[in-house]
C-alpha positions, 0 to 999 in steps of 0.5 A: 529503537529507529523504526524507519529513517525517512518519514514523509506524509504528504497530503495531495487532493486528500490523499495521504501518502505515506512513504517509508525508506530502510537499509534493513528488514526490522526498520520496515515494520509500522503499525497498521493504525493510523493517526486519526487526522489521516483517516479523517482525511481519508483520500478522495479525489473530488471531480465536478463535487463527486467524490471518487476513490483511485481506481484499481488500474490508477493503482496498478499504474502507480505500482508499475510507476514506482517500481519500474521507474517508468510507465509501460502497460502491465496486467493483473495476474492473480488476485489473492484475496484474505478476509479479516474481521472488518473487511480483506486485505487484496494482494495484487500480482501483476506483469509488466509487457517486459516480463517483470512481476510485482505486486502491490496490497489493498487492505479494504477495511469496510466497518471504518471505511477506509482503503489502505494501498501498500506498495514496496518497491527497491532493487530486491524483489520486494513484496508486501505482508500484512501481519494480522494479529491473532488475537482481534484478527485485524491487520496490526502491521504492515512490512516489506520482505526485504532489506533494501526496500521503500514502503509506499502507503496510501490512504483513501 
């Protein structure tokens, strides 16, 4: 069975984006574990020798970026946060100064050390869901809530 039908990694100062297109909410389903040359590879984005994570606003531009097409200003209007075994998953519900809302999700994984920012966007109103496994209590997918949709991980 095809999982997805557009696969790109990219790698830019560290930061591995991945980004997933679909026609149909099946496809959209992808394992929360990722390859381990990503998270050796884990995003940073170094100024002067510093290391320094995206920002919760950089991300919020990127969200707005993605599913609007354009920048305009946007406020965070809720935050929903949902802990797990190793660290919490930060759903993030935003409104563009058009009225439009969206949101993007931050899983904040803190024993591995990695932050995972996920972000669907498309001509649905598409939202994001971590799915936890009962069992460990960790997330073990990730998948959009519609079918025509896009699937933006990024990996820090």
């Amino acid at each position: 069975m095809k999982r997805f039908h557009f696969l790109t990694a990219v790698l830019v100062l560290s930061l591995a984006v991945i980004t997933l297109e679909s026609c149909s909410k099946q496809d959209k389903i992808i394992t929360a574990n990722p390859p381990p040359e990503i998270v050796a590879g884990k995003s940073t984005v170094t100024t002067d020798g510093e290391k320094k994570a995206s920002t919760l606003e950089d991300k919020l531009k990127q969200s707005v970026l993605n599913t609007f097409g354009e920048a305009q200003s946007a406020e965070i209007t809720e935050v929903t946060a949902t802990p797990f075994a190793q660290g919490s998953i930060y759903t993030y519900e935003y409104t563009t100064e058009t009225g439009a809302k969206s949101s993007f999700v931050v899983v904040e994984n803190v024993v591995r050390g990695v932050k995972i920012t996920i972000d669907c966007t498309g001509t649905c109103d598409c939202r994001e869901r971590v799915i936890v496994d009962p069992n460990t209590g960790m997330p073990s997918a990730y998948e959009c809530t519609c079918n025509q949709c896009k699937m933006t991980l990024v990996y820090e």
